[in-house]
NUDRENKE-460027 format. One line per field, with one value per residue: y, z, x of N, C-alpha, C in turn. Coordinates in steps of 0.1 Angstrom, whole numbers, plus 2048, in hexadecimal, padded with zeros to 3 digits. Each point is the difference from the previous one (the first is absolute). Layout:
REM residues N
n_y = [Y,...]
n_z = [Z,...]
n_x = [X,...]
ca_y = [Y,...]
ca_z = [Z,...]
ca_x = [X,...]
c_y = [Y,...]
c_z = [Z,...]
c_x = [X,...]
***
This chain:
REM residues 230
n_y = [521,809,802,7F2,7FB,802,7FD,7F5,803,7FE,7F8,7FD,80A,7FE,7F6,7FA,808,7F5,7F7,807,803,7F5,7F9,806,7FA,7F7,802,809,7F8,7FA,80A,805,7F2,801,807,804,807,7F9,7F9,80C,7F7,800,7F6,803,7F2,806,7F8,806,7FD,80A,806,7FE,7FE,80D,801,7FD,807,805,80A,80D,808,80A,7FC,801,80B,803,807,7FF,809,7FB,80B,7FD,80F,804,801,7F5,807,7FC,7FD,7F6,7FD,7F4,801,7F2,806,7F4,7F8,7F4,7FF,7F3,802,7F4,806,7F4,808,7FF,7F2,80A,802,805,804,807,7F7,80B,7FF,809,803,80F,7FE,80D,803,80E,7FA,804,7FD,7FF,7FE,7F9,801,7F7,80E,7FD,811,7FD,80D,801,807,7FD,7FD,7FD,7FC,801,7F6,7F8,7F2,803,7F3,801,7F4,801,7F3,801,80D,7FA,809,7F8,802,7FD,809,7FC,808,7FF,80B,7FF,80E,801,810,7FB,80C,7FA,807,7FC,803,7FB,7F8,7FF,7F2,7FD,7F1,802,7EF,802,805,7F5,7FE,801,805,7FE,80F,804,811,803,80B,7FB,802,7F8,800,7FE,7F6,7FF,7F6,7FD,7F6,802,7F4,802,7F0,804,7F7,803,7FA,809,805,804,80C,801,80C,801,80B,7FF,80B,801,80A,7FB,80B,7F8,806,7F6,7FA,801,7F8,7F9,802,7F3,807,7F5,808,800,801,807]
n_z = [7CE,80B,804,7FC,809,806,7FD,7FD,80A,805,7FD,804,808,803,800,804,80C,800,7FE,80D,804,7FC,807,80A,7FF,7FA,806,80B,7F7,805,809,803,801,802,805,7FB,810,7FE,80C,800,7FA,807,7FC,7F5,7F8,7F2,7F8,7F7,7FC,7F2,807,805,7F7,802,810,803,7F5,804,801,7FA,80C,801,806,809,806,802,807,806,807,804,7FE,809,801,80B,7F4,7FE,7FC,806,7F7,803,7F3,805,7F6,7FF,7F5,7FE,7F9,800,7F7,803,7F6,7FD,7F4,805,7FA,7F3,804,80A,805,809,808,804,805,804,805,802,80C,804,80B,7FE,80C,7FD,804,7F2,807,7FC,80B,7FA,80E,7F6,7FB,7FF,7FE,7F5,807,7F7,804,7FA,806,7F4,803,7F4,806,7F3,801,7F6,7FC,7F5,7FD,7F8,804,7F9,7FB,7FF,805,804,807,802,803,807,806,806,807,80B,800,804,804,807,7FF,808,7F8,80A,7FA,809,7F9,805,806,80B,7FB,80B,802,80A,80E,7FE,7FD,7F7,7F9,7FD,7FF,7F6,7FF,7F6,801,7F9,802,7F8,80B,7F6,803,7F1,806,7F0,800,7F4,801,7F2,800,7EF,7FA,7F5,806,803,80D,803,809,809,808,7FD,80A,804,802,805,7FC,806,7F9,809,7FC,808,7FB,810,7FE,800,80D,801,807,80B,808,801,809,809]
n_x = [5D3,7FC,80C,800,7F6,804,80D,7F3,7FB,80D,807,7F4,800,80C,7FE,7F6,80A,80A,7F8,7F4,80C,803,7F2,800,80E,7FB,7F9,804,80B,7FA,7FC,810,802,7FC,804,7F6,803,80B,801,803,80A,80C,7FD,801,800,7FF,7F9,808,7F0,801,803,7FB,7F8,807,7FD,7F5,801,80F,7FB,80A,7FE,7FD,809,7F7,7F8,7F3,805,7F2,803,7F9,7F6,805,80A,7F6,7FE,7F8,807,80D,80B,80D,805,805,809,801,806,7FF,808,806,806,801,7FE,7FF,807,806,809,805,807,806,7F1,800,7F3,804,7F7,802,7F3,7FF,7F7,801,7F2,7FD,7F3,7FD,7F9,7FC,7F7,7F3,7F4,7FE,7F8,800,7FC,811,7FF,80E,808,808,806,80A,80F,807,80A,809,806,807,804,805,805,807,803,808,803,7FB,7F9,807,802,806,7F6,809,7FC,7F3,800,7F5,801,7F0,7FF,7F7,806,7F8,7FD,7FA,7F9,7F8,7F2,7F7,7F5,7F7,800,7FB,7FE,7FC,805,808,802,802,7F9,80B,7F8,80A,7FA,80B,800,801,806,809,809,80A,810,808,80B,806,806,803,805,80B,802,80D,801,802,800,804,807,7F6,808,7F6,806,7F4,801,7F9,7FB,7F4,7FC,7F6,7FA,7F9,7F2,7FB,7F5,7FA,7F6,7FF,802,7FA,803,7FC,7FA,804,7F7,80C,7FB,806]
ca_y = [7FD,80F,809,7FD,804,80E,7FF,7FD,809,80E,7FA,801,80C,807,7F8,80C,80F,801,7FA,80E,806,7FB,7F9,80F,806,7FA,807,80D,801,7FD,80B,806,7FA,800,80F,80B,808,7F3,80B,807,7FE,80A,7FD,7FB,7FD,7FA,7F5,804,7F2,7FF,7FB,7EF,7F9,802,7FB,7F4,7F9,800,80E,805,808,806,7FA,809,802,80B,804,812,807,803,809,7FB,80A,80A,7F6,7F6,800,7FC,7F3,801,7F8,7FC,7F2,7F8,7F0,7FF,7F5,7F6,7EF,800,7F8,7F9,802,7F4,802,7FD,806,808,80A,805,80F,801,80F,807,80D,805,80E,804,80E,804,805,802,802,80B,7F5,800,7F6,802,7F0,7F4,801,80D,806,801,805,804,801,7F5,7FE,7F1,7F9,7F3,800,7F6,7FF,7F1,7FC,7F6,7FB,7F5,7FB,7F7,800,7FC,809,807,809,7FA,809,80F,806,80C,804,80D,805,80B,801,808,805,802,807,7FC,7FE,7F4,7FF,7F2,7FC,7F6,7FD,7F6,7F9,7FB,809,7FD,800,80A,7FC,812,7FF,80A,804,80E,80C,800,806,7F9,805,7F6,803,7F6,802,7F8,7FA,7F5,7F9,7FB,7F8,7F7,7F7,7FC,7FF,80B,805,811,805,80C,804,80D,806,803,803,808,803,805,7FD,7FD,7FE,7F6,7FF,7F3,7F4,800,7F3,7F8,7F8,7FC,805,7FD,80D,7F6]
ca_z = [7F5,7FC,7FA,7F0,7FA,7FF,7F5,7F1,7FA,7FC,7F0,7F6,7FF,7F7,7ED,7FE,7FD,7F2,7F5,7FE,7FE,7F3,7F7,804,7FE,7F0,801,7FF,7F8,7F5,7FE,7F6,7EF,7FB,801,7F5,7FF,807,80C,7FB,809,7FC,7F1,7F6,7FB,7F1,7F7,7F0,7FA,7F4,801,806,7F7,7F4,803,7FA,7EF,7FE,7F4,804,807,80E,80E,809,806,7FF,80F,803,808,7FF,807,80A,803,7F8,7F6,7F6,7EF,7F9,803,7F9,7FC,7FD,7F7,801,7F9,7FA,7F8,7F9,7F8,7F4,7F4,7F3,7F5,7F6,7F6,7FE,80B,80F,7FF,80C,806,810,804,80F,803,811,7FF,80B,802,80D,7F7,80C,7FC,80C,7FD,7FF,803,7FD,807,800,7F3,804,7F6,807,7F1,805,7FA,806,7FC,800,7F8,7FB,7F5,7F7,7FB,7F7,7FD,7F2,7FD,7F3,7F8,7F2,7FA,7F5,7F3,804,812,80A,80C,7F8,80D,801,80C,7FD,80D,803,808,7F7,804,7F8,807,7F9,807,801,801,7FD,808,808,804,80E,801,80D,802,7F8,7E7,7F8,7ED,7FA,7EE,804,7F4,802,7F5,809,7FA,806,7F9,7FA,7FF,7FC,7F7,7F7,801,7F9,803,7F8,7FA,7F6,7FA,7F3,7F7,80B,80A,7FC,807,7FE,80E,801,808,7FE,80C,7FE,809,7F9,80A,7FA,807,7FC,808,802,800,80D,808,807,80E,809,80C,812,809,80E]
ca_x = [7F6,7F7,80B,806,7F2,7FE,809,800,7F4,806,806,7F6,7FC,80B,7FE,7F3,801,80A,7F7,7F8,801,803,7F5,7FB,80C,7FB,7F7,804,80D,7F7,7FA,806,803,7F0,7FA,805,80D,806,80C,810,80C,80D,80D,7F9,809,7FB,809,7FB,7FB,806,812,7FA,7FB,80C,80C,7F4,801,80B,807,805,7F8,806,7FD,803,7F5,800,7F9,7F7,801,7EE,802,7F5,7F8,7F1,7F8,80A,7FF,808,807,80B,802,80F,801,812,802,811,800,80B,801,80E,7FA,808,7FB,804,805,80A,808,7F7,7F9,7F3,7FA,7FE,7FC,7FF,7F7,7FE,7F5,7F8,800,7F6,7F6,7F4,7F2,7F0,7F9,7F7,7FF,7F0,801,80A,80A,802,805,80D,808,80B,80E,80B,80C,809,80E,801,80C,802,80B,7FF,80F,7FE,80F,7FE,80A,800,7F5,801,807,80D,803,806,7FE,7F8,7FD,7F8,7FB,7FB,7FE,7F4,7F8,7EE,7F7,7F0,7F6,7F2,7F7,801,7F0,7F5,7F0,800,7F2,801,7FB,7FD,809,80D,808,7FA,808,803,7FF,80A,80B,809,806,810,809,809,80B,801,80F,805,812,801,80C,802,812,802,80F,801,80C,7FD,80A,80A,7FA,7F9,7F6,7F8,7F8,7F7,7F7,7F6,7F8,7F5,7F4,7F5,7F4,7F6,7F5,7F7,7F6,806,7F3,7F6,807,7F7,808,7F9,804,7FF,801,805]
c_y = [80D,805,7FA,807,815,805,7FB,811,80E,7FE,7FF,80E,806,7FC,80B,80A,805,7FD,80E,80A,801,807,817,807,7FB,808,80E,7FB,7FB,80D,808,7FC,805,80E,808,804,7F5,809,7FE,7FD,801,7FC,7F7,7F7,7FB,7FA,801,7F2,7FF,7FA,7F1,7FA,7FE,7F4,7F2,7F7,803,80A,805,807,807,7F7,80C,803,811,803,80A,801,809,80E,7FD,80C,807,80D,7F7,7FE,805,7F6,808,7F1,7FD,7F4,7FC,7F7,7FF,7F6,7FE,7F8,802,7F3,7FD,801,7F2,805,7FC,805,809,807,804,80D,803,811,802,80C,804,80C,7FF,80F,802,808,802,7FE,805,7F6,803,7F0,800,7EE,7F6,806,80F,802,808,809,80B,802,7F4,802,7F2,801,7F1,7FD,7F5,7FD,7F1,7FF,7F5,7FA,7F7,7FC,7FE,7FF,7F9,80B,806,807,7F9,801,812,802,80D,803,80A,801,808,805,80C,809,804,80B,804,803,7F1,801,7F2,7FF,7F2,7FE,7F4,7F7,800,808,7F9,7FD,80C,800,811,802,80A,803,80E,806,801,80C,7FC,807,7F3,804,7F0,7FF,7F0,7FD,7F1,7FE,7F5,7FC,7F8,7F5,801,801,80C,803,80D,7FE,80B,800,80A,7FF,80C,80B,809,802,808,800,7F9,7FD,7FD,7FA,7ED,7F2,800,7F1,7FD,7F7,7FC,803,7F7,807,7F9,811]
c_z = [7FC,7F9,7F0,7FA,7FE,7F9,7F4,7FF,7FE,7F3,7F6,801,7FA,7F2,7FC,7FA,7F1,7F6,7FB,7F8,7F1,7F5,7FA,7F4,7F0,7FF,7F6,7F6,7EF,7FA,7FC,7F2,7F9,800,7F7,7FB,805,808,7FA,805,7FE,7F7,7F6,7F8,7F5,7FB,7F4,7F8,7F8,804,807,7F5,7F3,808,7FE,7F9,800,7FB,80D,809,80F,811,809,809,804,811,801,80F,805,811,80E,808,7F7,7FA,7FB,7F4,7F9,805,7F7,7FB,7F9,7F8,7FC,7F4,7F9,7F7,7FB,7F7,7F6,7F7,7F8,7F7,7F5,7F7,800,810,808,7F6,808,800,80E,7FF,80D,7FE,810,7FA,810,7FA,80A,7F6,80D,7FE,808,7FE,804,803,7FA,7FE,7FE,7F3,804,7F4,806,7F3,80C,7FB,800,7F6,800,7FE,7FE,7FB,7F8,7FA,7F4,7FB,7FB,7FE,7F8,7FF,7F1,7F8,7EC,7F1,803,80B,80B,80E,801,811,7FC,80E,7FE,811,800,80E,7FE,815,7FE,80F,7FA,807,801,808,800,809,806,807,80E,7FB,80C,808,802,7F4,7FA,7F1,7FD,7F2,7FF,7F4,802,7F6,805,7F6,803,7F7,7FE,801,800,7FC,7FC,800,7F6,7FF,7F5,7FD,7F8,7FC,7F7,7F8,807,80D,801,811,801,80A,7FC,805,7F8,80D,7F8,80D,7FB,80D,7F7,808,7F8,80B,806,7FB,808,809,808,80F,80A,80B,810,80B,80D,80A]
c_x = [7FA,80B,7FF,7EE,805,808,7FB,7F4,807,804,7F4,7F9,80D,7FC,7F6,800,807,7F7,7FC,80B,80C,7F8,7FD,80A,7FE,7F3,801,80B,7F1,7F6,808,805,7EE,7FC,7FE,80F,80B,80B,80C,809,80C,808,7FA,80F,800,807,7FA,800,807,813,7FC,7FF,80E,80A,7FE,805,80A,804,807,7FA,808,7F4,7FF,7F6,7FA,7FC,7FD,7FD,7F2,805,7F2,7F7,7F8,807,809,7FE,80D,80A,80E,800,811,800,80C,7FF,80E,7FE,80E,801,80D,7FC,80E,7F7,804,802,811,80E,7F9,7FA,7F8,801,7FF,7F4,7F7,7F5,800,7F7,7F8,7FC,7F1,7F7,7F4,7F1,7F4,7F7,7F1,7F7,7F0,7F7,80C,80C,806,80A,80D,805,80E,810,809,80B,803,80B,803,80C,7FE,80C,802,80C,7FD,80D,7FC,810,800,7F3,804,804,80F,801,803,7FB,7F9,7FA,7F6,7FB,7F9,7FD,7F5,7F9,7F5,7FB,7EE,7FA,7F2,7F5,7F6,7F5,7FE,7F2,805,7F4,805,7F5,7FA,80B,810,800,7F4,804,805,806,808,807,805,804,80D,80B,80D,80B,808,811,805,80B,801,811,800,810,7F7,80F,7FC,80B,7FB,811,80F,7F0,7F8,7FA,7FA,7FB,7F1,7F8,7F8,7F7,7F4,7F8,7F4,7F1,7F7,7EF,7F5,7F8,803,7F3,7F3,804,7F7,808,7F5,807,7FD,7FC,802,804]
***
């Protein structure tokens, strides 16, 4: 009988102790979501609103996600940042006999940031590279004027290098809203491909390719994302 009595008062001082120190552990996790300054933690994970919303309502848009790399030694005030997106779809165009599009985006790239923390809003600017490739294919069986068969491929692959600013305000030391743009300079290499077979009475084919390249620099949008931090 003493042994089960002494055993429940161990089980209720074990309880106890876990309650205190839960309760200690929300405590102290509630004073950093709250702090002026919110505690810094090693990976940040953004989800750009605007491509959410596109993906939303059904438009076309790149899927993907951005990861930052937060620097945990003194001083901390920079981070690397990595970003992945891609996108697919092959659309029927309901036009006369086959007609669809296939098209393929892929894009990464990196980018360092110096970061400035000033209470809950920190200020971020820094260099970064992207690549990207693109690809679209068009077939038409039968657009109604005598083309039998009309193939267009395009291929694009683009280099960007850029500088890349914004502000991020911590709600709380996991989410955060971030505001983001830049000055990019991108190299641009495209090769244009059309396969043409007419019937109009006799057969006509035609292969032509097309390639260019070109730079072009411009100022990127401003992109709204909500941050994760873990």
């Amino acid at each position: 009988m003493k042994k089960k009595q002494l055993l429940f008062l161990l089980m209720t001082y074990a309880l106890s102790v876990s309650l205190i120190f839960a309760q200690d552990n929300t405590q102290k996790q509630s004073r950093f979501d709250n702090a002026l300054e919110p505690q810094r933690r090693r990976w940040q994970a953004t989800i750009e609103i605007d491509k959410l919303v596109k993906a939303i309502q059904g438009q076309q848009t790149l899927y993907g996600l951005t990861l930052t790399k937060y620097s945990m030694d003194k001083p901390q005030k920079s981070a690397i940042r990595y970003s992945f997106y891609g996108y697919v779809s092959n659309v029927d165009n309901l036009r006369i006999n086959s007609d669809n599009t296939f098209n393929l985006n892929l894009s990464a790239g990196i980018a360092y940031e110096q970061q400035n923390q000033l209470g809950r809003f920190m200020l971020f600017y820094g260099p970064g590279i992207g690549f990207g490739y693109d690809r679209s294919v068009t077939n038409f069986g039968d657009n109604g004027l005598n083309t039998k068969f009309f193939k267009k491929t395009i291929n694009d692959v683009n280099i960007n290098l850029g500088l890349y600013y914004g502000v991020r305000f911590f709600i709380n030391s996991r989410f955060s809203l971030n505001i983001m743009s830049g000055v990019t300079g991108t190299y641009l290499n495209k090769n244009n491909n059309e396969i043409i077979t007419q019937n109009f009475g006799t057969t006509v084919f035609s292969n032509n390719t097309i390639k260019e390249s070109n730079i072009i620099l411009n100022t990127s949008q401003v992109n709204l994302g909500l941050g994760i931090h873990f």
